[in-house]
C-alpha positions in Angstrom: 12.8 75.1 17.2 11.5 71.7 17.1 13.7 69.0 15.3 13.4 67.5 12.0 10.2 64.9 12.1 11.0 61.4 11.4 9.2 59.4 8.3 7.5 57.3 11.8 6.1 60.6 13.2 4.4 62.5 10.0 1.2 60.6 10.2 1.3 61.0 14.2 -0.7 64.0 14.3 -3.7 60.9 12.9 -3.1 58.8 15.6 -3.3 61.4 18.0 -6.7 62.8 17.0 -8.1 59.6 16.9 -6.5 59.3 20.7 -8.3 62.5 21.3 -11.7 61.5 19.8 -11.2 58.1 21.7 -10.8 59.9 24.9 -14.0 62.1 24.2 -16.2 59.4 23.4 -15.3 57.7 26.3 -15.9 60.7 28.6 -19.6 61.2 26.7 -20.0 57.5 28.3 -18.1 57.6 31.6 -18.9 60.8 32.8 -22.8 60.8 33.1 -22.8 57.4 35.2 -19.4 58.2 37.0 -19.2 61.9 37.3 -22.2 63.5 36.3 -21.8 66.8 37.4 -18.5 67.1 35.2 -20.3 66.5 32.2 -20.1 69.7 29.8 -23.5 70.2 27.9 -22.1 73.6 26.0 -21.0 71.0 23.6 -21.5 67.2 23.4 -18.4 65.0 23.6 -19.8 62.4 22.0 -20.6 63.8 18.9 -17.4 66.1 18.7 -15.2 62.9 19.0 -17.3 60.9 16.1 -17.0 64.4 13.9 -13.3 64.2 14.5 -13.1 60.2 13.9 -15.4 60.8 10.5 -13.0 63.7 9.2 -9.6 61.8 10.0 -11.3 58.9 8.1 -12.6 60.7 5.1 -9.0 62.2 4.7 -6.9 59.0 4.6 -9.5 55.8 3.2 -9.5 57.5 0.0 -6.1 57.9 -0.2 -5.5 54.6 1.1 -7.2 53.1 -2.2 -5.9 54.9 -4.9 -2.2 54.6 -3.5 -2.3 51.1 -3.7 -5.0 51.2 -6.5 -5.8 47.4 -5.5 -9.9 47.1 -4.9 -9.4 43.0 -3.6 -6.4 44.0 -0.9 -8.8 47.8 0.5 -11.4 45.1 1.2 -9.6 42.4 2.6 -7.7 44.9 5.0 -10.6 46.4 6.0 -12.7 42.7 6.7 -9.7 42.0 8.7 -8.9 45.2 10.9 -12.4 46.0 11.5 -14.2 42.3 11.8 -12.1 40.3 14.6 -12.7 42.3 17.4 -15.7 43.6 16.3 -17.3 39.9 16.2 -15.5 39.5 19.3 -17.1 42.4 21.0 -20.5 40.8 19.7 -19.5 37.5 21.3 -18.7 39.1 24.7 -21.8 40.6 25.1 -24.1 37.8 24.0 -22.2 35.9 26.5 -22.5 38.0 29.5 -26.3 38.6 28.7 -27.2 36.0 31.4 -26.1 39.3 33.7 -26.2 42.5 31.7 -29.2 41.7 28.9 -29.1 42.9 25.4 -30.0 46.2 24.8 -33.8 46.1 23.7 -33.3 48.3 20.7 -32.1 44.8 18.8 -34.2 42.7 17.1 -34.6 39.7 18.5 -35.1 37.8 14.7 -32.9 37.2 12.0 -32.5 40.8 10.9 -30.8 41.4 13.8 -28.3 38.9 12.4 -28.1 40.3 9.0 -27.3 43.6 10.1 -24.2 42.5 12.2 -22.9 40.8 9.5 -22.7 43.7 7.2 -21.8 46.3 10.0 -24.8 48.6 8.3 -26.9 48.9 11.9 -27.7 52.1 11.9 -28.5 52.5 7.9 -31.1 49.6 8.5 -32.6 50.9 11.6 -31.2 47.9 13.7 -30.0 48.7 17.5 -26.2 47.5 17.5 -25.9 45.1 20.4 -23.1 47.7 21.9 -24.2 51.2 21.6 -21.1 52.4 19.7 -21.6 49.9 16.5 -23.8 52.6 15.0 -21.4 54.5 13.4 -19.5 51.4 11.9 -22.7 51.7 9.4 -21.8 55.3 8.0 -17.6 54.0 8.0 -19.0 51.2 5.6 -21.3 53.1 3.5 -18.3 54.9 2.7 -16.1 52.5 2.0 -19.1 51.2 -0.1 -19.3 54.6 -2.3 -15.7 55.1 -2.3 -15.3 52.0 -4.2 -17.6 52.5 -6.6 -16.4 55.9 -6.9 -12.7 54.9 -7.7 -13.9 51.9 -10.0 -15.8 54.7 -12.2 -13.2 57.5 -12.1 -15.3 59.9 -10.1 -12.9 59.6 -7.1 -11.5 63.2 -7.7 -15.1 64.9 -6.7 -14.8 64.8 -3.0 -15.7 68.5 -2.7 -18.9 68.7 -4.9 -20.1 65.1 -3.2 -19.5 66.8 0.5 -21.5 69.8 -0.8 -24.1 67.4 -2.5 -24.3 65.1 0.8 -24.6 68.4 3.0 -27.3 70.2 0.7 -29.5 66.6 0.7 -28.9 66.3 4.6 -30.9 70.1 5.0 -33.8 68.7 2.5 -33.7 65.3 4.1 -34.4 67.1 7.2 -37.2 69.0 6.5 -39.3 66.4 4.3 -37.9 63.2 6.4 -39.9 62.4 9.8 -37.5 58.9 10.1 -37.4 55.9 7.9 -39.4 55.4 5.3 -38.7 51.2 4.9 -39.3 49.8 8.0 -39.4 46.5 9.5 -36.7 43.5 9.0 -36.3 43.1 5.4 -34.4 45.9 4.3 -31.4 44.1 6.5 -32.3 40.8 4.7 -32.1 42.5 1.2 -28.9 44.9 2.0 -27.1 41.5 3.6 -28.0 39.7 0.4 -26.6 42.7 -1.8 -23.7 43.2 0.4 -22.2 39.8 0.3 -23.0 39.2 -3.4 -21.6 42.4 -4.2 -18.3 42.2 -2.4 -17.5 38.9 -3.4 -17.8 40.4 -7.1 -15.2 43.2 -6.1 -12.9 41.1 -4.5 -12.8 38.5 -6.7 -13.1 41.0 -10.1 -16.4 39.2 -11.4 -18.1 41.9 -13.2 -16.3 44.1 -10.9 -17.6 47.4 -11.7 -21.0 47.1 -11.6 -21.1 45.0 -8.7 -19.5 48.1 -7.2 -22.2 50.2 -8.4 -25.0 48.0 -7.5 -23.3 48.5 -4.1 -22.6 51.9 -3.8 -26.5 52.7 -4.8 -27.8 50.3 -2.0 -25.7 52.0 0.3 -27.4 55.4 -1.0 -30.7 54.0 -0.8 -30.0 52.5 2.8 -28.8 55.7 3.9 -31.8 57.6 3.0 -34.7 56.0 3.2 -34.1 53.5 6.1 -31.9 54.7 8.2 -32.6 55.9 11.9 -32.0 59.8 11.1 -31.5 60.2 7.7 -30.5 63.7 7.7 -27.7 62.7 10.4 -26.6 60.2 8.4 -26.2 62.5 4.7 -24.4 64.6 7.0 -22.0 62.3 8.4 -21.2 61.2 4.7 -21.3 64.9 4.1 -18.4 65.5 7.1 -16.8 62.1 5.6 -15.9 63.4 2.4 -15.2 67.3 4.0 -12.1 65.1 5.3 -11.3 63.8 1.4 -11.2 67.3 0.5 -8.8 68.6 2.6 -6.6 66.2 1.9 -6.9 67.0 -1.6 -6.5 70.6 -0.6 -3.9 69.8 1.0 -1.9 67.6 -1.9 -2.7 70.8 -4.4 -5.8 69.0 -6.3 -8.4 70.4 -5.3 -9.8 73.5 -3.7 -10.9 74.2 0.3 -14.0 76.4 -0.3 -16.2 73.2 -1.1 -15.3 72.5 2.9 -16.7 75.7 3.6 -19.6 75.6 2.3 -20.3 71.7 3.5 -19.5 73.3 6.6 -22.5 75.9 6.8 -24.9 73.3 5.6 -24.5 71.1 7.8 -24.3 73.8 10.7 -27.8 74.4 9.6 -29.2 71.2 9.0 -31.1 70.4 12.1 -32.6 73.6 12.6 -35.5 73.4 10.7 -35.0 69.3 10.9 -38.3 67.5 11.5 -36.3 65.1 13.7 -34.4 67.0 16.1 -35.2 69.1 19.1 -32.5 67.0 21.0 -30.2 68.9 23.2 -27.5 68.2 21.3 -28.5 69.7 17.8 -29.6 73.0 19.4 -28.5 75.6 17.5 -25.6 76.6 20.3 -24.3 73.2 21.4 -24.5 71.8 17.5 -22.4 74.8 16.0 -20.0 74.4 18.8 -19.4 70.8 18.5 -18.7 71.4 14.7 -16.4 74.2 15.7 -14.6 72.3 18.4 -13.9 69.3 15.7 -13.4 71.2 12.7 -10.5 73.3 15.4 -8.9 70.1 16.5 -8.6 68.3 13.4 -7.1 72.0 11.9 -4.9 71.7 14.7 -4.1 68.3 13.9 -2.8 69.6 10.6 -0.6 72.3 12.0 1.0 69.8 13.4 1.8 67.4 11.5 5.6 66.2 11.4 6.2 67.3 15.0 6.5 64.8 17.9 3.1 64.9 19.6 2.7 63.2 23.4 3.6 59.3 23.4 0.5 58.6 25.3 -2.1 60.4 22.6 -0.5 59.0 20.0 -0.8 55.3 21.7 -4.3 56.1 22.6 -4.5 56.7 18.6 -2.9 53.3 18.1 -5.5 51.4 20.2 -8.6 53.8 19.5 -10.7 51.1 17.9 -10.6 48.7 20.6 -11.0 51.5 23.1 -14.1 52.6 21.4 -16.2 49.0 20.6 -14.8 47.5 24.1 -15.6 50.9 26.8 -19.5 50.9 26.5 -19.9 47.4 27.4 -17.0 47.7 30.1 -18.6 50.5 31.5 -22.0 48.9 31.3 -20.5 45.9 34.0 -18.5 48.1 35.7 -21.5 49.9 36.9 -23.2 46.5 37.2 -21.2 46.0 40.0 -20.8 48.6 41.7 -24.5 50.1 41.7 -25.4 53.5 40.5 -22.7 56.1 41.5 -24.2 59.2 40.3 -25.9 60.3 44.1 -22.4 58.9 45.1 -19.8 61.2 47.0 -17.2 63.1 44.8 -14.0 61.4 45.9 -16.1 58.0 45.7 -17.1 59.3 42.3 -13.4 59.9 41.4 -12.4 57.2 42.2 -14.3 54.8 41.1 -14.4 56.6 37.4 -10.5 56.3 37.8 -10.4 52.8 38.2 -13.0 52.1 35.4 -11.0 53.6 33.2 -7.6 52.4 33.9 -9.7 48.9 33.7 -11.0 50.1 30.4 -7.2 51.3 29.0 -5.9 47.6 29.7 -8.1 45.9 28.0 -8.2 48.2 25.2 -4.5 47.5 25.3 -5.2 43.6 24.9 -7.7 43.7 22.8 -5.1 45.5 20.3 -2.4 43.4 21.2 -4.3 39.6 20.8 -7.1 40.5 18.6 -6.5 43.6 16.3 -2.7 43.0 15.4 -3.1 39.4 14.0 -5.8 40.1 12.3 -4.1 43.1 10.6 -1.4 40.7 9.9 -3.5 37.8 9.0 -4.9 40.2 6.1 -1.6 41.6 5.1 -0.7 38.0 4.7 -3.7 36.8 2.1 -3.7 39.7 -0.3 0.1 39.5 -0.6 0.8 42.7 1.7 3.8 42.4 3.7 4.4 45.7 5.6 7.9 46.3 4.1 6.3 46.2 0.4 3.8 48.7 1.9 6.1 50.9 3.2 8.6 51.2 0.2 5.1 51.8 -1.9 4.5 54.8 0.3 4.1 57.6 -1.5 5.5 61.2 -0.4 2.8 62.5 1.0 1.6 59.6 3.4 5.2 58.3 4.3 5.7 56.8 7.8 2.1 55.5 8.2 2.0 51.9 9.4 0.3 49.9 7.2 -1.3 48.2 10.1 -3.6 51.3 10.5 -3.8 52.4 6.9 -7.3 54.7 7.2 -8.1 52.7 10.1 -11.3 54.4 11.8 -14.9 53.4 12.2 -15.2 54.2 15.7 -17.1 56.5 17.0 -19.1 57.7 19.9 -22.8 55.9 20.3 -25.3 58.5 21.9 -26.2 59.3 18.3 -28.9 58.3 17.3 -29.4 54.8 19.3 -29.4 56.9 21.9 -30.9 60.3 20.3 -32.8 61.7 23.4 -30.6 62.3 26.0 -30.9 59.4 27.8 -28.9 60.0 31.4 -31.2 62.5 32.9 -31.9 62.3 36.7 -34.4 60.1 36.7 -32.7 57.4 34.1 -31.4 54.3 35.6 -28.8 52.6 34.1 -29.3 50.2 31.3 
C-alpha cells in the first residue's frame, strides 16, 4: 500500500506526462537520423507526445485562470515562461545559420518576423525557424480563446466547444484543400491585432472586447490560414477534451462530451482532403489517439502517488527539452555525418551521446533561462510563490507556481513536416 502523497507530489502525475511526451517527441526526432530501424510506424511518436502535451494543457490553463481570476498576471506569466527561451532558441539558430541554414519553409521578409513575435507560426502558414515552434501557435490560440471565454462567462462550456471544434475539424476536412489567405499579410494583420489586443487585456482598456476581438482573430487564423486547418480545429478540439476532464473530474461537468470529441476526431482525416500521410492512416491515427488518451488516463490513476524522480524532472524541464532538441540534433548530425547506413553499436552510441548532450542543456536552459524568467514575471504582477501557494485551491494543491499550465511544446513533424520526411532517400536538413 503506497503512503499518503504529499501536497508536492499530487500534481506529479503532470510533470511526469509531460516528461513522457518530452521523451516521445524527442524519439520522433532522434530516432530516424540516429536509429532508424527502431523507429515504430504502428503509431507516430511525434504526434502521440503533442496529443498528450495538448490534453495536459487543456486540463490545467483553464484552471490556472479562473483560480487566480486575474486576466493581467495569466498573461504576464505566460509572456514570461514561454518567451525567454523561446526568443533565445530563435537567437541560437539565426546565429549558427553561417553552418546549419534556416530551414527554407520561413519567409525570408517581414512576415517571418511578425509571426515569431506572436508565436502564431503555424495558424499563419509561416515555417517556425525550429521545427517544433509549430505547435506554440495552437497553445496560444488557446490561451487567446480561453481569455475571451472567461472574460464573457462562457468558460464553463469546455465539453460542447471540444465537440464543436471536433465536428468543424471533420467539415473542415472535407471542404478545406489548405489555406484559404495566403501570402504574408495575414501575419502583418494578426501581429497588429495581437499586440493591440493584449495590451488592452493586460492593462484593462476596454478589456472585454479587446479579448473578443482577439479570440475571433484567433478563430479566423485558425481556419482559414492555417497550414492544415482541420489539424488545427482538432488540436483545439483535443485542447479543450483536457478542460473537460478536469471539470469531470472536479464534479462540474460531464465525461461523455470527451467521448464523443474523441470519435470525431478519430474520424476526421479519413475522408480529409489533406491527408493521405502515413501518419493519419486510419490504423496508425486511431492508435496514436488511443495510446495518448491511455497514458494521460493513466496519468489520472495516478495522481497523488510518487511517480519516478527522473520522469517527473524530465516534466520539470520539458519545454526546454522540446524548443532546444531539434536544433541540437540538427548539429549534432552536422558533425558527425549521416548515421543512418551507420553500424548498430556506432548507431547506439552516437544516439546515446546526442541525447545525454541534449538532457544537459535542456537542464541549463531551465536552470539560466526558464527559472528567472518565471520569477522575473512572478515579480511584476505582484506574484510571489508563497501567495500562490497559500491561494491554492484544494483541487490543484502542491503545483509550483513556476509551471502553473505550463505547456506549449510539442513535437514538430506535424504539419511543417506533414509528408514523412525521413525516407531512405532524404538527406538530412
Amino acid at each position: 500500500m503506497s503512503a499518503p502523497s504529499s501536497p508536492s507530489t499530487r500534481l506529479a502525475w503532470l510533470d511526469a506526462l509531460r516528461g513522457i511526451g518530452a521523451l516521445a517527441v524527442v524519439a520522433e526526432h532522434l530516432l530516424p537520423w540516429f536509429l532508424p530501424a527502431l523507429r515504430p510506424y504502428w503509431f507516430n511518436l511525434g504526434v502521440y507526445g503533442i496529443l498528450v502535451f495538448f490534453l495536459v494543457s487543456g486540463y490545467i490553463i483553464p484552471t490556472s485562470l479562473e483560480r487566480h481570476g486575474d486576466v493581467r498576471a495569466f498573461w504576464i506569466s505566460r509572456i514570461f515562461r514561454l518567451y525567454p527561451l523561446y526568443l533565445s532558441v530563435i537567437a541560437l539558430v539565426l546565429a549558427l545559420a553561417w553552418w546549419v541554414p534556416v530551414r527554407a519553409e520561413v519567409p525570408r521578409d517581414g512576415s517571418a518576423v511578425a509571426a515569431h513575435a506572436t508565436m502564431l507560426l503555424d495558424v499563419v502558414n509561416v515555417g517556425g525557424v525550429a521545427d517544433t515552434m509549430w505547435t506554440l501557435s495552437y497553445e496560444m490560440v488557446f490561451y487567446l480563446l480561453v481569455t475571451a471565454l472567461f472574460l464573457t462567462g462562457a468558460q464553463h462550456r469546455s465539453g460542447e466547444l471540444s465537440m464543436g471544434f471536433a465536428a468543424a475539424a471533420v467539415v473542415v476536412g472535407l471542404v478545406a484543400s489548405g489555406a484559404v489567405f495566403v501570402g504574408g499579410w495575414p501575419a502583418y494583420v494578426s501581429a497588429g491585432v495581437f499586440a493591440a489586443g493584449v495590451a488592452c487585456v493586460m492593462w484593462g482598456r476596454a478589456r472585454k472586447p479587446a479579448a473578443c476581438v482577439l479570440g475571433l482573430m484567433a478563430l479566423a487564423a485558425l481556419l482559414l490560414s492555417s497550414r492544415v486547418p482541420w489539424l488545427g480545429t482538432a488540436v483545439l478540439a483535443v485542447m479543450f477534451a483536457g478542460t473537460a476532464i478536469h471539470r469531470w473530474e472536479r464534479g462540474t461537468g460531464r465525461l461523455w462530451p470527451v467521448a464523443v470529441t474523441t470519435a470525431l476526431v478519430a474520424i476526421a482525416p479519413l475522408w480529409a482532403i489533406e491527408s493521405g500521410w502515413w501518419w493519419v492512416q486510419p490504423d496508425v491515427w486511431l492508435t496514436t489517439i488511443v495510446l495518448a488518451g491511455a497514458t494521460f488516463a493513466g496519468g489520472m490513476a495516478l495522481r497523488g502517488r510518487r511517480l519516478p524522480r527522473m520522469l517527473v524532472w524530465l516534466g520539470l524541464v520539458s519545454y526546454s527539452l522540446y524548443l532546444v532538441h531539434h536544433p541540437l540534433l540538427k548539429y549534432f548530425v552536422a558533425i558527425t555525418g549521416d548515421l543512418r547506413q551507420a553500424d548498430l553499436p556506432y548507431q547506439a552510441g552516437m544516439a546515446a551521446l546526442a541525447l545525454a548532450v541534449v538532457l544537459g542543456v535542456s537542464a541549463l536552459a531551465y536552470r539560466f533561462i526558464e527559472r528567472p524568467g518565471q520569477a522575473l514575471g512572478r515579480r511584476i504582477s505582484g506574484r510571489d510563490a508563497g501567495g500562490l501557494q497559500r491561494r491554492t485551491d484544494p483541487g490543484v494543491a502542491g503545483q509550483d507556481p513556476g509551471h502553473d499550465g505550463v505547456l506549449g511544446h510539442q513535437e514538430g513533424q506535424v504539419p511543417d513536416g506533414v509528408r514523412d520526411h525521413v525516407g531512405q532517400g532524404d538527406v538530412v536538413r
